[in-house]
C-alpha positions in Angstrom: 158.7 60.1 33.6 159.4 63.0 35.4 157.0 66.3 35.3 157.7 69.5 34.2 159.1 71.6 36.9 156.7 74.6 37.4 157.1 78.2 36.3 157.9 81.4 38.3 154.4 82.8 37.1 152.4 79.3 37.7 153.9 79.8 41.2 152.9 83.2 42.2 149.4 82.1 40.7 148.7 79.7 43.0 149.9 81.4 45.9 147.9 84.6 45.4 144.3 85.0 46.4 142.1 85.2 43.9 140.7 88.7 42.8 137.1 89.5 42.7 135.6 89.9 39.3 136.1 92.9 37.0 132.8 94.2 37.0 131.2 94.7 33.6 131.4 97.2 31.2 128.7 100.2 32.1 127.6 99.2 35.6 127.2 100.9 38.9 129.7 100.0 41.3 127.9 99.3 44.7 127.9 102.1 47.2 129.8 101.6 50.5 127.6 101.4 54.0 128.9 104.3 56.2 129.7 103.3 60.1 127.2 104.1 62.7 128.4 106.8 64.9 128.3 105.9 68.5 126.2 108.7 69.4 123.2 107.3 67.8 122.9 104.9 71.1 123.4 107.3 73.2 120.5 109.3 71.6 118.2 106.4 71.1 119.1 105.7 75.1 118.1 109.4 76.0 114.6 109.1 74.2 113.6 105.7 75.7 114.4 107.1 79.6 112.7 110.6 78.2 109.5 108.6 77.5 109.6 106.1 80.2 109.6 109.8 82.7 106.8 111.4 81.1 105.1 108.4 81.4 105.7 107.7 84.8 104.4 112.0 85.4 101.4 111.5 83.6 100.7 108.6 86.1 101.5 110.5 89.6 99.3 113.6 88.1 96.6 111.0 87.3 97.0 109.3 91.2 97.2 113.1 92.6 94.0 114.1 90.3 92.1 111.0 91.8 93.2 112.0 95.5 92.0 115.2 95.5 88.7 114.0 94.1 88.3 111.7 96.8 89.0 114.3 99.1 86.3 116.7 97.9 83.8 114.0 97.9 84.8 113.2 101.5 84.4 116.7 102.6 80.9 116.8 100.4 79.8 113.9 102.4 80.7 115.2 105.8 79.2 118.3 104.8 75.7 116.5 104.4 75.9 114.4 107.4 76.7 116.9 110.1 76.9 115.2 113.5 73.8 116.2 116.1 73.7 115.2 119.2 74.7 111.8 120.4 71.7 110.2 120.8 68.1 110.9 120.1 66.0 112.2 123.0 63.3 110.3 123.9 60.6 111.8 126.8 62.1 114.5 129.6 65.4 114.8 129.6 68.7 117.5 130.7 70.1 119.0 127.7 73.9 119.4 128.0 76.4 122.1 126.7 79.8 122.1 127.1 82.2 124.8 127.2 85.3 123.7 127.6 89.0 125.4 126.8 89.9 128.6 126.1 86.8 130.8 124.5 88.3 132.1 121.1 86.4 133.1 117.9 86.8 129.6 115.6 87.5 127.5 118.5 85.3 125.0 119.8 84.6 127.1 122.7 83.3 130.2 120.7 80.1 131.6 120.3 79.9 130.4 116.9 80.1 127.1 117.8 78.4 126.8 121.2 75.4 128.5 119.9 74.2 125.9 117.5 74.1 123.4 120.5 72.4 125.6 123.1 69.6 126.7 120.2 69.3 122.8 120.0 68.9 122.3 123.3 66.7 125.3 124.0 63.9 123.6 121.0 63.7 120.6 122.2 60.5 120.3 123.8 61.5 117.7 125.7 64.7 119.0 127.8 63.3 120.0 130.7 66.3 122.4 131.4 69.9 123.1 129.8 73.0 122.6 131.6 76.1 124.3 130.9 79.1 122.2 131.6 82.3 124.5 132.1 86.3 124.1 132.2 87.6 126.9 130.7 90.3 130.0 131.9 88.2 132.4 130.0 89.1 134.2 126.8 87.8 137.0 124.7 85.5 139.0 125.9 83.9 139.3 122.4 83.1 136.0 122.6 81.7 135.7 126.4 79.9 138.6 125.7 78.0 136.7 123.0 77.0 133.7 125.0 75.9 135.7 128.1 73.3 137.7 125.6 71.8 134.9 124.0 71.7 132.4 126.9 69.7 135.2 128.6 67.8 135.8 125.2 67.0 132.0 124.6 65.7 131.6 128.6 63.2 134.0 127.9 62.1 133.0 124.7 61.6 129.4 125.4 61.1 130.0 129.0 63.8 127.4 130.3 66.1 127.1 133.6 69.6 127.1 132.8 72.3 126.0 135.1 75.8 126.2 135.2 78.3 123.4 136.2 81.7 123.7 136.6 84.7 121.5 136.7 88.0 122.2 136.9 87.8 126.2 136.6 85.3 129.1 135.8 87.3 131.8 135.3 87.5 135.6 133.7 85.3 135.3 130.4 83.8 131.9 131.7 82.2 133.5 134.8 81.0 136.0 132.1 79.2 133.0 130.6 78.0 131.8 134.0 76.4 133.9 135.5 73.7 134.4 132.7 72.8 130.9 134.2 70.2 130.6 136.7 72.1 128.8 139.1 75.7 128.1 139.3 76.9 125.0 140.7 80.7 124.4 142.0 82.9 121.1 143.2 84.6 122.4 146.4 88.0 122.7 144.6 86.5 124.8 141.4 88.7 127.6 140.5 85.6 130.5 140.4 86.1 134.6 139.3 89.0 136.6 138.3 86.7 139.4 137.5 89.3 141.5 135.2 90.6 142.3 132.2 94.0 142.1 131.3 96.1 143.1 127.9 99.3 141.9 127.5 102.8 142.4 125.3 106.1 142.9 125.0 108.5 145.8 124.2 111.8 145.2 122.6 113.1 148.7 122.4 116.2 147.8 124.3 116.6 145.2 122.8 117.0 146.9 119.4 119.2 149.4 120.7 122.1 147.0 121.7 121.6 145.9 118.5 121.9 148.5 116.8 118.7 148.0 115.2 116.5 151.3 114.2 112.7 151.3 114.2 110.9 152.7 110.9 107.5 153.2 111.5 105.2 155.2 109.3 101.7 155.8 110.7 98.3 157.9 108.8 96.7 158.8 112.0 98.1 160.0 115.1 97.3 156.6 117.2 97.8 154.0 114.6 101.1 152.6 116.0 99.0 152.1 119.6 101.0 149.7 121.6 103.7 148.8 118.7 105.9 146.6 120.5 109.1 147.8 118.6 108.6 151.3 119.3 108.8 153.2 123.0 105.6 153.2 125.1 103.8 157.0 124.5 102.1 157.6 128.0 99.0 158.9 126.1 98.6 155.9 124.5 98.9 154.1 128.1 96.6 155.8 129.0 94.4 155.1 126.2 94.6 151.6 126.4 94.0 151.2 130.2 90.8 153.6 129.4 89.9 150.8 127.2 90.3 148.1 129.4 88.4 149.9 132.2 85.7 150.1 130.3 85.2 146.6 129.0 86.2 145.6 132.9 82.6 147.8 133.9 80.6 145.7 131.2 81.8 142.4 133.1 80.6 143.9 136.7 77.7 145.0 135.4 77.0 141.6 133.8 77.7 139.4 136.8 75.7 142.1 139.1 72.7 141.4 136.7 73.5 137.7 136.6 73.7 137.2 140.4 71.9 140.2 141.8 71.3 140.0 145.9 72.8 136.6 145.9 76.6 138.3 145.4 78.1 139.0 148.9 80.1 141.7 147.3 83.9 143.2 149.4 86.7 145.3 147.8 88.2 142.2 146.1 85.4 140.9 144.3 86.3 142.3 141.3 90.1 142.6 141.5 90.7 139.9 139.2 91.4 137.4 142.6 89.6 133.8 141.8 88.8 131.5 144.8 88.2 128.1 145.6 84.3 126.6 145.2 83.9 126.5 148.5 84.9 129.8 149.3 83.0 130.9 145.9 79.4 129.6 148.0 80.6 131.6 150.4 81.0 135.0 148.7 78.0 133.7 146.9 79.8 134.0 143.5 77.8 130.4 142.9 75.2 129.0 144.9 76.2 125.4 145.8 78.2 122.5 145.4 77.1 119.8 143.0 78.3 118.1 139.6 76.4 117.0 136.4 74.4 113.9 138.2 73.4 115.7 141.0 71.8 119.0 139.0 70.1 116.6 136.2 68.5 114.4 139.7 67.9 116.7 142.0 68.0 120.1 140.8 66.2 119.2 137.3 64.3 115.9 137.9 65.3 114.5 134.7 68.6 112.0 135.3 68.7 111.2 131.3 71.4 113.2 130.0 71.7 114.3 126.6 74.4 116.2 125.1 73.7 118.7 122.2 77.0 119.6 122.3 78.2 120.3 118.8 81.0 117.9 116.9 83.5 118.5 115.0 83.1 116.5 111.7 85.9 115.2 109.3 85.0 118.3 107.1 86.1 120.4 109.9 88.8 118.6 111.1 90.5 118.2 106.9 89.6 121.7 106.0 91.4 122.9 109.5 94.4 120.4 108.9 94.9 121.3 105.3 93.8 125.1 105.1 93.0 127.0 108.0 96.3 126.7 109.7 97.6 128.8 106.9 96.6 132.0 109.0 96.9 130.3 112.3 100.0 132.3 112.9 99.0 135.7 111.8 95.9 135.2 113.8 97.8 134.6 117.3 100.0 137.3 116.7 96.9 139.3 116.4 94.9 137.9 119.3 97.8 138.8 121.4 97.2 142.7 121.5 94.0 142.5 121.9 92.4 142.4 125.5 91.4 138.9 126.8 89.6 137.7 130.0 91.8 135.3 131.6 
């Protein structure tokens, strides 16, 4: 029995995919899902790295905040626990000073500075004398000026011998200091004096000039722009300024004639501004002997314990310096350079 052979519309039935229902009468057709745009990742990207920044900020201001409190509390703490003197004294004694570098205002060689320690020294009822220990080229004569009057001012309050060593040198505005010491004490190679005063500069007039560089300076008052670098050098204000010096140059006679009275062997160079040798310095009786630190506190003082009063520099000091002071530091120098210095 053969079968029926099949019909042009049974076959393009069953070759045709089969269509989806008709949906029914009165319903919603569903809505199509648009396609994302491919900016939304990017976006979505940008917000994540935003957040993951302002988080990582708020975590450097926090570690920054916490640093500087530290800081302060460190400073607070150095503040409250000055350094004194190295160790406690303990029965008769020689109180020590030193003086060393160049004497500045703020440097550990200024008055400022020094005078804390001497006061120190000066109280303590058991330092049987003070010794001033000095390396230094000199400096302002401010400064000097200031230690010479109170050294003499403390002797004869507490009613103490003061003596002056020196080391290496003892020169221009530290002989000022010295000799308000009751005796002055030298090793043979010392550098001793330079009794003078000297203010120094430059002038770059010429130097403008090939440049073609013009100076502008406006002054209110006739001597304002005394000693301007930049501008030519008025003989009147020469002679101004050396009036000036010669003046402070008589305060530092007069001071090392009081300070060394019939002992100084005085010649037509003692107060040139030429420094000698220690040995030569006994000799002109600028100091009266040789001798270091040992020797004084033994013989001179008859009390070999040592104790230094010198003041310290704490870490308050030392961080404020480092992270503020230094700001000025330059302005400062420029300023110190015009004005007239013992060295």
């Amino acid at each position: 029995m053969q079968a029926d052979a099949p019909t042009p519309q049974d076959s393009n039935e069953s070759n045709s995919s089969p269509l989806p229902p008709a949906p029914a009468p009165g319903a919603t057709p569903p809505l199509a899902l648009p396609a994302r745009p491919a900016t939304d990742g990017v976006l979505e990207q940008f917000a994540r790295e935003y957040l993951r920044d302002r988080r990582s900020d708020r975590r450097w201001n926090l570690f920054l905040r916490l640093g500087w409190f530290l800081f302060v509390l460190v400073v607070a703490w150095a503040l409250l626990n000055q350094n004194e003197h190295t160790s406690a004294p303990n029965g008769p004694h020689t109180a020590l000073v030193e003086l060393r570098g160049e004497i500045a205002a703020g440097g550990e060689a200024s008055a400022e500075f020094l005078l804390s320690g001497l006061r120190s020294a000066f109280e303590d009822q058991g330092a049987q004398a003070v010794v001033l220990r000095i390396d230094s080229p000199g400096g302002s004569p401010v400064q000097a000026g200031i230690l010479n009057d109170e050294i003499r001012r403390l002797k004869a309050l507490h009613d103490k011998k003061v003596y002056a060593v020196v080391e290496e040198a003892c020169a221009s505005g530290a002989y000022y200091v010295a000799v308000a010491a009751d005796a002055i004490y030298v090793d043979k190679a010392s550098i001793v004096g330079s009794i003078g005063v000297l203010m120094d500069g430059f002038g770059f007039t010429g130097t403008m000039e090939r440049f073609g560089v013009e100076r502008r300076l406006l002054t209110a008052g006739e001597h304002k722009g005394l000693l301007d670098p930049f501008s030519p050098l008025d003989p009147r204000q020469r002679a101004l300024a050396q009036a000036m010096i010669d003046q402070i140059h008589r305060q530092f006679i007069a001071a090392v004639k009081q300070g060394r009275g019939a002992r100084l062997k005085e010649t037509p160079e003692t107060f040139s501004g030429l420094f000698w040798n220690g040995e030569e310095a006994v000799r002109l009786g600028l100091v009266d002997g040789l001798g270091n630190l040992d020797f004084v506190a033994r013989e001179v003082v008859k009390a070999e314990e040592v104790i230094d009063y010198t003041p310290k520099e704490n870490v308050a000091e030392r961080l404020v310096k480092r992270f503020g002071a230094s700001v000025g530091a330059g302005a400062a120098q420029v300023l110190r350079g015009s004005l007239p210095s013992l060295h």
